[in-house]
PLY file of the C-alpha trace (Angstrom):
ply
format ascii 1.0
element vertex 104
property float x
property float y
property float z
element edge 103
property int vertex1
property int vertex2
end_header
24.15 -21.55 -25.47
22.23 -23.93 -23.02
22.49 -23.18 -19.01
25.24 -25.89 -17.85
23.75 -25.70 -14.55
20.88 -28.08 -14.68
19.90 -26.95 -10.95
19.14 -23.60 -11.64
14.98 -23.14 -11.95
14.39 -21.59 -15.21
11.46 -18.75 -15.43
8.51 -19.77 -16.15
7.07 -17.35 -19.26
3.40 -18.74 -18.18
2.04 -16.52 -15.11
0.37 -18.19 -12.33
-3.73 -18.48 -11.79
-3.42 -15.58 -8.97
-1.50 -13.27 -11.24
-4.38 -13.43 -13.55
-7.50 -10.85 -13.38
-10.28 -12.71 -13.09
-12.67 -10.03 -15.06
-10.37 -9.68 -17.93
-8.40 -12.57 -18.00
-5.21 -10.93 -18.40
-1.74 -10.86 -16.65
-1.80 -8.49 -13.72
1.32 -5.85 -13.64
3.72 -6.27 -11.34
4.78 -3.97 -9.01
8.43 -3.30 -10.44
7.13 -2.87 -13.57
4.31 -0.51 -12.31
6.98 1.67 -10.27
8.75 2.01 -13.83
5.74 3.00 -15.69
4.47 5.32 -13.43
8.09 7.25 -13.05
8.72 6.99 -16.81
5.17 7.99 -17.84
3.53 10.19 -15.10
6.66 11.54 -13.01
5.53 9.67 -9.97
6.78 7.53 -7.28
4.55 4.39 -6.64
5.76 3.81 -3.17
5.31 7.32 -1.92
1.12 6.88 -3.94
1.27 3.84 -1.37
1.98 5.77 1.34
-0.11 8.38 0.92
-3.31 5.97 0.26
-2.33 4.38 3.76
-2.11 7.97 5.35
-5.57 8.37 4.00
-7.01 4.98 5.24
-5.65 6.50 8.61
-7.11 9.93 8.07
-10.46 8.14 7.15
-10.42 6.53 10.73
-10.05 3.18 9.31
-8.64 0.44 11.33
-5.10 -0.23 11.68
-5.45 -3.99 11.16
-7.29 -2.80 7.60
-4.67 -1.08 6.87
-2.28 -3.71 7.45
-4.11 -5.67 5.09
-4.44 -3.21 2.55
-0.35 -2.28 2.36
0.14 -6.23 3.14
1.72 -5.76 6.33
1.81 -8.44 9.48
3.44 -6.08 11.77
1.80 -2.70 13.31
4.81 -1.52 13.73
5.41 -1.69 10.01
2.08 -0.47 9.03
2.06 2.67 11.33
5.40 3.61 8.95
2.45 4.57 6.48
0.10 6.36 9.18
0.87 10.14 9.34
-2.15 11.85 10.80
-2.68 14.98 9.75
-3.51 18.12 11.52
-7.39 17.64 11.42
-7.22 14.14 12.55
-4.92 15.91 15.41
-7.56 18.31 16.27
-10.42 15.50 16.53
-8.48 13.54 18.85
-7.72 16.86 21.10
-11.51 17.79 20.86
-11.99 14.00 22.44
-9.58 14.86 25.32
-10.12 18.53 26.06
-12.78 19.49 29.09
-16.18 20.65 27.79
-15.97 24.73 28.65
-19.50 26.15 30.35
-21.71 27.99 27.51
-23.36 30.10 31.01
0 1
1 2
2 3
3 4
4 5
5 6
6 7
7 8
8 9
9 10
10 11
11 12
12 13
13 14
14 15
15 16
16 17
17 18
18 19
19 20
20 21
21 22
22 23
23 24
24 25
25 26
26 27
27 28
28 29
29 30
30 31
31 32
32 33
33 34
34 35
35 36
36 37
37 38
38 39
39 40
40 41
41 42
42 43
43 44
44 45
45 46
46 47
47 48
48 49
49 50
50 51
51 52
52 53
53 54
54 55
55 56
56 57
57 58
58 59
59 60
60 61
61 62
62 63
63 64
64 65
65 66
66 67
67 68
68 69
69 70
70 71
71 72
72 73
73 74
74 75
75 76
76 77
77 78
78 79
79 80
80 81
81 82
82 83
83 84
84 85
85 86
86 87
87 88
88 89
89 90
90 91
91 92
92 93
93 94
94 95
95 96
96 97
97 98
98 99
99 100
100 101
101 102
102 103
């Protein structure tokens, strides 16, 4: 039965140019259909995988405004959801702050 509602856009089946790899010329996978490949096949949870790279970029002393790039965020505040440093990055930052103790 056709759609009675000639307003309504229909989907398109062809993808667009960015949503095609440029090495292999295929469709690239979209992120819903990732998150229910990765739960179905490996048992994990995409958006926790994206938080953990972010936690990484943060461990790894990259910038935040990388980071923000990298998760596609335009506000900090947003980005540093995905910034947990860990205890090690914790200690560097205390070693920066603590007074140099006398060796004599």
């Amino acid at each position: 039965m056709p759609d009675s509602r000639p307003w309504r856009a229909r989907a398109s089946t062809r993808s667009r140019s960015d949503d095609i790899c440029p090495r292999t010329g295929r469709a690239r996978l979209g992120y819903d259909r990732a998150r229910v490949l990765l739960d179905k096949h490996a048992g994990l949870d995409l958006h926790q995988l994206r938080h953990s790279a972010a936690t990484h970029l943060g461990d790894a002393e990259v910038p935040l405004q990388l980071i923000m790039g990298k998760t596609r965020r335009k506000n900090p505040r947003t980005a540093m959801r995905y910034v947990k440093p860990g205890a090690e990055a914790i200690a560097k930052v205390t070693e920066v702050l603590a007074p140099r103790r006398r060796t004599h």
